[in-house]
C-alpha positions in Angstrom: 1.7 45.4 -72.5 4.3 46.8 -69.8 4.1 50.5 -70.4 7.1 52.6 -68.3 8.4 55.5 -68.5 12.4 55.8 -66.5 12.6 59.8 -65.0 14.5 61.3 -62.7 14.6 64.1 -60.4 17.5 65.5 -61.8 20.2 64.9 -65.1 22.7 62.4 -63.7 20.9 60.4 -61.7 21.7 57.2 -63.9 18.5 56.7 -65.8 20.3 56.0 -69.0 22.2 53.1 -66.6 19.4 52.0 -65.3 17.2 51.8 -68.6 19.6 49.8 -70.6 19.9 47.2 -67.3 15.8 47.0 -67.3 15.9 46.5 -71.5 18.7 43.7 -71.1 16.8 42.2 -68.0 13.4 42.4 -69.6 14.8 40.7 -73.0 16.8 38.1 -71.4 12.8 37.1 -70.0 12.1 36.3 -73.7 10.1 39.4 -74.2 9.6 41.4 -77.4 10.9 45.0 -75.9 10.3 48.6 -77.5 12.7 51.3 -76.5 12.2 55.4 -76.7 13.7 58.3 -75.7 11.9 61.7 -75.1 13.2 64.1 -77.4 16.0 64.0 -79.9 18.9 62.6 -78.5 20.3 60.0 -81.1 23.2 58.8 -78.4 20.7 57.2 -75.6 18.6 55.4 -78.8 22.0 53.8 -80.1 22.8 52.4 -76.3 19.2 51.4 -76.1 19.0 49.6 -79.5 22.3 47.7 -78.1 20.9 46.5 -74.6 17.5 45.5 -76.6 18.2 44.7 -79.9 15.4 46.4 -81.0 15.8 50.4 -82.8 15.1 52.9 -80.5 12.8 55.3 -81.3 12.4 59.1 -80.5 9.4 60.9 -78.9 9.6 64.6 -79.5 7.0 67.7 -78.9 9.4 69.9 -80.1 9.2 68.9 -83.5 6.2 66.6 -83.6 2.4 67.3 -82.8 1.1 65.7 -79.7 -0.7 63.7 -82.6 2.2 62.4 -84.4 3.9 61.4 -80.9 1.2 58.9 -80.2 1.0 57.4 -83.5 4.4 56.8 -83.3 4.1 55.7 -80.0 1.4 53.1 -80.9 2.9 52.3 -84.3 6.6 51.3 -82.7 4.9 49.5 -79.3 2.4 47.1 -81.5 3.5 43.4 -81.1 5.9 44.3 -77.8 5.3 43.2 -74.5 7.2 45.9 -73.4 7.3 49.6 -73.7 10.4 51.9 -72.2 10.4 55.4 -72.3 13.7 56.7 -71.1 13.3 60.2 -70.0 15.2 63.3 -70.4 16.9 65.8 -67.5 14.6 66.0 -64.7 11.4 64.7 -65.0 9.7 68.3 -65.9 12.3 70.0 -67.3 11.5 70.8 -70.8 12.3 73.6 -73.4 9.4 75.8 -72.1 8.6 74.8 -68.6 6.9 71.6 -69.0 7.1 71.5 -72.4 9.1 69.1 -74.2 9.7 67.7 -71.1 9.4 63.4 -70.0 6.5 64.6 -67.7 4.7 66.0 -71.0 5.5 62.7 -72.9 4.0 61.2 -69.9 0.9 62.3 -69.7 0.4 62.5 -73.3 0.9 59.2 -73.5 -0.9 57.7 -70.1 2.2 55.6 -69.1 3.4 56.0 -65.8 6.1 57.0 -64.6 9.5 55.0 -62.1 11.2 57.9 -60.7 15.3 57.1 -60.5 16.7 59.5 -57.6 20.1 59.4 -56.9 20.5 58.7 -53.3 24.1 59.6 -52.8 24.4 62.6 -50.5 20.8 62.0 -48.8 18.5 60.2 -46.7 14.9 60.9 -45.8 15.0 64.1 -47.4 13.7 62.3 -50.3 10.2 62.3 -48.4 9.9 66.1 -49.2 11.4 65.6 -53.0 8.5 62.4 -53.5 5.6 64.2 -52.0 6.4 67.0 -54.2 6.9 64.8 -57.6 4.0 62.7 -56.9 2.0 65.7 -56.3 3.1 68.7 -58.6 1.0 67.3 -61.5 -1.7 64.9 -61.2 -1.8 63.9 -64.1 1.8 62.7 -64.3 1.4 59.6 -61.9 4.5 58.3 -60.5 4.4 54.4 -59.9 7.4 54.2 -57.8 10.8 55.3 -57.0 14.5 53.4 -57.1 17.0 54.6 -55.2 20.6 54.6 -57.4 24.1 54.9 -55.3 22.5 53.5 -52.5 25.4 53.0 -50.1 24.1 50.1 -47.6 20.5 48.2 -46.4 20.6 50.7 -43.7 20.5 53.7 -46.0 18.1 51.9 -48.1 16.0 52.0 -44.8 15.5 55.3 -44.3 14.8 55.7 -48.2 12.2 53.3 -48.0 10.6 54.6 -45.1 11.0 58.4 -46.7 9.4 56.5 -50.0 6.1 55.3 -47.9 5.5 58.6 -46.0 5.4 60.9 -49.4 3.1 57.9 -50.7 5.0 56.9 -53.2 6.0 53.1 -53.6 9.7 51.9 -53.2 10.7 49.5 -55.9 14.4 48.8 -54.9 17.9 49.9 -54.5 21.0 49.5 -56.7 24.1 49.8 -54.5 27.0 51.7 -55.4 29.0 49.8 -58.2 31.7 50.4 -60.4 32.0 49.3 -63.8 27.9 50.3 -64.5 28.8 53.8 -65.5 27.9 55.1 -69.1 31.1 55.6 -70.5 31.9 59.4 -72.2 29.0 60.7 -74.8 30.4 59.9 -78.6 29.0 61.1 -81.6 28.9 57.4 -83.2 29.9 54.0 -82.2 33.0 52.1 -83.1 32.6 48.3 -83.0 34.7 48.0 -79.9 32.3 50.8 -78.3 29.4 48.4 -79.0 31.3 45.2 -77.3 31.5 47.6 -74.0 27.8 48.8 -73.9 26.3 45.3 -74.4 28.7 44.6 -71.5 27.6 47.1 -69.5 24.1 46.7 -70.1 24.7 43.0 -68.7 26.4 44.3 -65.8 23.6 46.9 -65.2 20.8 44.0 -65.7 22.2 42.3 -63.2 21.6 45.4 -60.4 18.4 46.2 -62.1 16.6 42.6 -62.0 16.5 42.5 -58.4 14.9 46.1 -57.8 11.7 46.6 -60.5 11.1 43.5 -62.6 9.6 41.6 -59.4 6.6 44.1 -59.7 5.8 44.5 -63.6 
């Protein structure tokens, strides 16, 4: 079974985007996918359950025992051929240093870990951020990066190249695109709300496919 958890180096980096793209792209392959969410956000699960037709399901140390997480965990995942963990805030930012945090959930649960960075306002600076994420905790393991907001190949070039000196694999680019944002946070969804996530997450599956489905 596929096993992934989406992070990011930071809140807004567009790992909520780039989830739902990778839970559309993954279920228009015909596979049986299982989407979380680290802690207890009930506004991501309701745009995940959307892009995979499939309930979303929470992972929380807050108010769950490392114990109950993974028998959730297991209980949820059994049958799929697909596990996603979407992350919260920056990878290890939790309620009390690490924990509560995605890098807790992480290593609780041995899956590893795609690293979304946004890429907007820098370069090969991302060398010193990778080496550092990749690094910080070993046993957190980070499986690769993508690069969101990417701006041209050329850019990607020195992301990729900032990617392989820190050690950590690059999985792709997504450019920057309009009409792929998540729209406002609302506390429920309306029926026309619905129509424009599932749209969205098509959109969003069709940036995603070409970056990390190649290489699960």
């Amino acid at each position: 079974m596929i096993r992934i958890l989406i992070g990011a180096a930071a809140s807004g980096s567009g790992k909520t985007t780039f989830t739902m793209g990778l839970l559309r792209a993954l279920t228009r392959r015909g596979l049986r996918v299982q989407p979380f969410k680290c802690g207890p956000d009930y506004i991501d699960t309701q745009f995940h359950s959307i892009a995979a037709g499939a309930e979303s399901v929470n992972l929380d140390t807050w108010m769950a025992s490392a114990e109950h997480v993974r028998e959730v965990f297991a209980h949820y995942s059994e049958g799929a051929d697909a596990a996603v963990i979407e992350g919260v805030m920056g990878l290890f930012d939790g309620y009390d240093h690490m924990r509560g945090s995605s890098a807790e959930i992480a290593a609780l649960l041995d899956v590893p870990v795609l690293l979304v960075v946004n890429a907007r306002s820098t370069a090969y600076s991302v060398a010193a951020l990778l080496h550092g994420f990749r690094s910080f905790r070993p046993d957190v393991r980070i499986a690769g990066v993508v690069f969101n907001q990417v701006a041209s190949e050329s850019h990607y070039a020195f992301l990729r190249d900032a990617a392989a000196d820190a050690g950590v694999r690059s999985l792709g680019w997504i450019p920057r695109t309009e009409g792929i944002e998540v729209p406002s946070r609302h506390l429920g969804l309306t029926i026309g709300l619905e129509q424009e996530i599932s749209a969205l997450a098509d959109r969003a599956a069709s940036n995603t496919t070409g970056t990390v489905l190649p290489v699960l």
